[in-house]
N, C-alpha and C positions, 0 to 999 in steps of 0.2 A: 531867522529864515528869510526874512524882507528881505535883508540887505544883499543876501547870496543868491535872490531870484533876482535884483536888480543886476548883479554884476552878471549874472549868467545871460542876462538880456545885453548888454555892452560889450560883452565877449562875442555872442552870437551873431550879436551887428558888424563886430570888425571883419570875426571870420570873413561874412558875407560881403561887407566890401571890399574888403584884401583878396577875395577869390576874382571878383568883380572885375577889380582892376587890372590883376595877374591876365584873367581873360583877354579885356580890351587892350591892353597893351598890347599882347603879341599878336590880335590882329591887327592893328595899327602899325606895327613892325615889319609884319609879312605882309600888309598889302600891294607895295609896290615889286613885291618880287617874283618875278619870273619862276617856277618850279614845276621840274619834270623828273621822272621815276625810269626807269631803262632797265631792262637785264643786257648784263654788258658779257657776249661772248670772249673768250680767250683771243688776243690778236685781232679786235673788232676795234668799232671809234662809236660816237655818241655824239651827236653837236646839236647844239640849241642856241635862239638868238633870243639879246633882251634889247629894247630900246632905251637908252640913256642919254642922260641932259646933265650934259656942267652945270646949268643953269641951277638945277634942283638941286645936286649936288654932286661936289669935284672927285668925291670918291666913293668908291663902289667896292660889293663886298659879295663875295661867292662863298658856297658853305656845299661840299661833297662829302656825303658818309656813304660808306660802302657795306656788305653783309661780304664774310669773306675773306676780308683781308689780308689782301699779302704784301709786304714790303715791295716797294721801288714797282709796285705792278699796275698803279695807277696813275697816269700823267695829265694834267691839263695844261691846255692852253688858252689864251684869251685874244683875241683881235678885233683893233678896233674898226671901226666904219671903212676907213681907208686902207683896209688887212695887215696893218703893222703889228705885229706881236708884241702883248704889254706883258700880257706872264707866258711863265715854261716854266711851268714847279710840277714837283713830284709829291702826291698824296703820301703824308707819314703816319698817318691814325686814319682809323675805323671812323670817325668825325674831323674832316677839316677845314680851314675856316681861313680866309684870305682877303685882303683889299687889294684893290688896282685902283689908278687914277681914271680919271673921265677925262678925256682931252676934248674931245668933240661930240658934237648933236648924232644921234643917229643909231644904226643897229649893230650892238657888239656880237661877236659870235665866242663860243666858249666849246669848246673838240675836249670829249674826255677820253682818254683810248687805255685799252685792257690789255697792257703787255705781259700778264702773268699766265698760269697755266691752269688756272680756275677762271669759269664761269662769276661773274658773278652782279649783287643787283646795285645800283646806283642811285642815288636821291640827290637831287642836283637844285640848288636854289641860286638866283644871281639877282643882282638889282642896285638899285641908291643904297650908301650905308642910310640908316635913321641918322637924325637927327637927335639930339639928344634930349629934347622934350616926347619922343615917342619914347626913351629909353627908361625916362623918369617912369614915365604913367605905369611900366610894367613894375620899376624898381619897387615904387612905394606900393603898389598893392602887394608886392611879396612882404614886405618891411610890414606891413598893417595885419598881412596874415601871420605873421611870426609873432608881433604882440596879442593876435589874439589867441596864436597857439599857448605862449607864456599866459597868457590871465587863462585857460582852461585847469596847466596844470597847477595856478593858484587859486581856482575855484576849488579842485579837490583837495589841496593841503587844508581850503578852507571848512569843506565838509569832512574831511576827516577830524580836526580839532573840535569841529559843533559835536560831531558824534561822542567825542571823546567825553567833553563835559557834562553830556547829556548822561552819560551813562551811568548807573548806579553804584555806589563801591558797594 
């Protein structure tokens, strides 16, 4: 029984770090982004500005989910400081997810417009992509909670076998 209260205490710890890190990662991820909510009328627009740096970094990453969805009924676009248009894409999923370049310092703007015939609400994130040491921090606490999901369900294989031998024929 020592031995199954030890691993149950080393299982309990990764849990707890793996949940830990899964947390800090994705605020670390989402903190430099810009994020706004909208209920988007039929035949309406939606625009929001983020400020962005080459410097920090050259590409940049927008992420639209919509409640609603209808095909070809959600359009974005992106412009940079000097109004030149980097994207013109059309939302294909309920969640979509997009990079653009950073060319220059300054305020991009991002127009989301509701050409469909339903109302509907928006969730609008824009910013730097991460880098891929905030992308680690999230990775491995998911990786650290999945081993200690794996040693939970071999704590039980382990008390079910203790039971087993324990038991009287």
């Amino acid at each position: 029984m020592q031995r199954s209260g030890l691993f149950l205490l080393i299982v309990g710890a990764l849990i707890i770090v793996g949940m830990a890190l899964s947390f800090y990662g994705s605020q670390i991820i989402t903190e430099d982004l810009v994020t706004e909510q909208s209920d988007l009328i039929s035949g309406k627009s939606f625009e929001t500005f983020a400020d962005l740096d080459p410097i920090i970094s050259e590409s940049g990453v927008y992420v639209v989910q919509t409640k609603n969805f209808e095909e070809n009924a959600i359009h974005v676009k992106i412009f940079d400081p000097l109004q030149s248009q980097l994207v013109s894409k059309t939302v294909e999923s309920e969640s979509f997810e997009d990079r653009f370049e950073i060319l220059s310092s300054g305020e991009y703007r991002i127009i989301i417009e509701n050409t469909g015939s339903e109302d509907t609400v928006i969730f609008l994130a824009i910013g730097h992509l991460p880098d891929n040491s905030k992308l680690s921090v999230g990775i491995t606490g998911f990786y650290i909670l999945i081993v200690g999901m794996i040693g939970i369900a071999g704590l039980v294989i382990l008390a079910i076998k203790n039971k087993r031998k324990n038991r009287p024929s």
